[in-house]
C-alpha positions in Angstrom: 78.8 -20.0 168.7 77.6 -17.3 170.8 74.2 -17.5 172.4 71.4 -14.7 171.1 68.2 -14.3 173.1 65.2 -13.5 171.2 62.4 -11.6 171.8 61.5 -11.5 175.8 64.8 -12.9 177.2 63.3 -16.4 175.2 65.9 -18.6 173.4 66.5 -17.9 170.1 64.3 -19.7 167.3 66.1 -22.7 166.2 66.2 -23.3 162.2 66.9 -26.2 160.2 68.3 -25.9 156.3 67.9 -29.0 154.9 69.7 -29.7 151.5 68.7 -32.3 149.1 69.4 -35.4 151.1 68.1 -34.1 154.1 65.4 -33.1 152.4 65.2 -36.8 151.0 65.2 -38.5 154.0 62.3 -36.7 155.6 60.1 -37.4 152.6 61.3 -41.0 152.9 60.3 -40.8 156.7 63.5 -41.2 158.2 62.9 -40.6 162.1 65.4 -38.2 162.6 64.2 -36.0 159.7 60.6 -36.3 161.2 61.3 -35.4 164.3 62.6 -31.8 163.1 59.7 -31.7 161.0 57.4 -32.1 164.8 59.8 -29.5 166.3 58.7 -27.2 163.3 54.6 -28.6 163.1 54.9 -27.5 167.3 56.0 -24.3 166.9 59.7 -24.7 168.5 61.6 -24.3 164.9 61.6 -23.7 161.3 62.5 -25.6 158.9 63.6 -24.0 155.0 65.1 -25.0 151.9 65.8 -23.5 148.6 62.7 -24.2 144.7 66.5 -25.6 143.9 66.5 -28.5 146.8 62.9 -29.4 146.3 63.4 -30.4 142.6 66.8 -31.9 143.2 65.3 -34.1 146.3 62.4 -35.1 143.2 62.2 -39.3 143.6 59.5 -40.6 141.5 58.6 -43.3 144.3 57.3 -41.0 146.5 53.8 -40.1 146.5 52.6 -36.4 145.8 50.5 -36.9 149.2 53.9 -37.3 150.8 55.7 -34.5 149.3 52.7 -32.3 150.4 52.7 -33.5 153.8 56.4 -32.4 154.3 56.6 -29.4 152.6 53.2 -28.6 154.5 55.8 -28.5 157.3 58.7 -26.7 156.0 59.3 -22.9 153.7 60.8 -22.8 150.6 62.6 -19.8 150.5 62.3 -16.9 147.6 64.9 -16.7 145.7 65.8 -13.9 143.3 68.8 -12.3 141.5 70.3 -10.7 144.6 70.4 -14.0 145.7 72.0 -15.7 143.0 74.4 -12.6 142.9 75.5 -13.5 146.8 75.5 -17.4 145.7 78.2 -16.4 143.1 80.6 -14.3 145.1 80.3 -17.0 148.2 81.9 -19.3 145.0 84.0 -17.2 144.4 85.2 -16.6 147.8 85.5 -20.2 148.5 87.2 -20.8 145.1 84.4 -23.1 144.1 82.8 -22.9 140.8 80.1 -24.8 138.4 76.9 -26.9 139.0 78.7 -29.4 141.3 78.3 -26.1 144.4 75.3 -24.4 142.7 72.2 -25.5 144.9 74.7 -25.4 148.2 75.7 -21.7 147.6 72.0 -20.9 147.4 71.3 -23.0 149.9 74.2 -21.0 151.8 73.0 -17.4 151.0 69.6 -19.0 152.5 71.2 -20.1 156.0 72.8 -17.0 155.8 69.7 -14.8 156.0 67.8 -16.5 158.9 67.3 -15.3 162.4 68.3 -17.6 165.5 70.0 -20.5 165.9 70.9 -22.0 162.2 71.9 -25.8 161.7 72.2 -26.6 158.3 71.9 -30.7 158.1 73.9 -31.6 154.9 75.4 -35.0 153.5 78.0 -32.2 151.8 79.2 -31.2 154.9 82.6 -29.9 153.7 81.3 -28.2 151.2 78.9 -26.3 153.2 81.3 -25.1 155.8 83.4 -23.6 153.5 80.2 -21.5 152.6 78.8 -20.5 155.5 80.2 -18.2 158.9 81.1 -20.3 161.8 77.7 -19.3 163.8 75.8 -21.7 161.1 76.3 -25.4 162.6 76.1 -27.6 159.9 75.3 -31.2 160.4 76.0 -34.4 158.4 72.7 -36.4 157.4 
């Protein structure tokens, strides 16, 4: 992966895509996940997920404070038809199809449209390489 500069000669923003078991573990308060979640609260990244990833990541054991608390700390990205349009033809590219790939290729088109350094942090790690360009590093949870 090359190395971009951002604005001012400064290193480029680093941004994490969290899929559903990411997205899981941070709620849960798993260290790692937290600690990405600081980087973000401090300024030094951002951290995004797909509407889809938040409802998929739902666990009924978690408070509502603590679903606010993290998603206080990361974006939710808009989604639209253009989007789901994209989504499709990276399934179709890939020669993927159905609801088992769904939220990935959204969450895909997502890590696609960010600026800086992307790491996607994934337990579908397979999966998600096949969807996104070599620049994205994607990361098993």
């Amino acid at each position: 992966m090359s190395k971009r500069t951002g604005e001012h000669g400064q290193p480029p923003l680093r941004i994490f895509v969290l899929d559903c078991e990411a997205l899981s573990l941070a709620v849960r308060g798993d260290r790692k996940m937290i600690a990405w979640l600081d980087l973000a609260a401090r300024g030094q990244a951002e951290v995004v997920t797909s509407p889809m990833t938040v409802v998929e990541a739902y666990d009924g054991r978690i408070t509502e404070q603590r679903w606010d608390w993290v998603l206080s700390r990361l974006n939710v990205a808009d989604i639209g038809k253009d989007h789901a349009r994209e989504a499709r033809r990276l399934l179709a590219d890939a020669k993927l199809h159905g609801h088992k790939y769904a939220i990935d290729a959204v969450l895909a088109v997502i890590a696609r449209q960010q600026k800086g350094q992307v790491t996607v942090f994934t337990s579908d790690v397979d999966d998600l390489e096949r969807l996104v360009p070599d620049t994205i590093v994607v990361k098993k949870v």
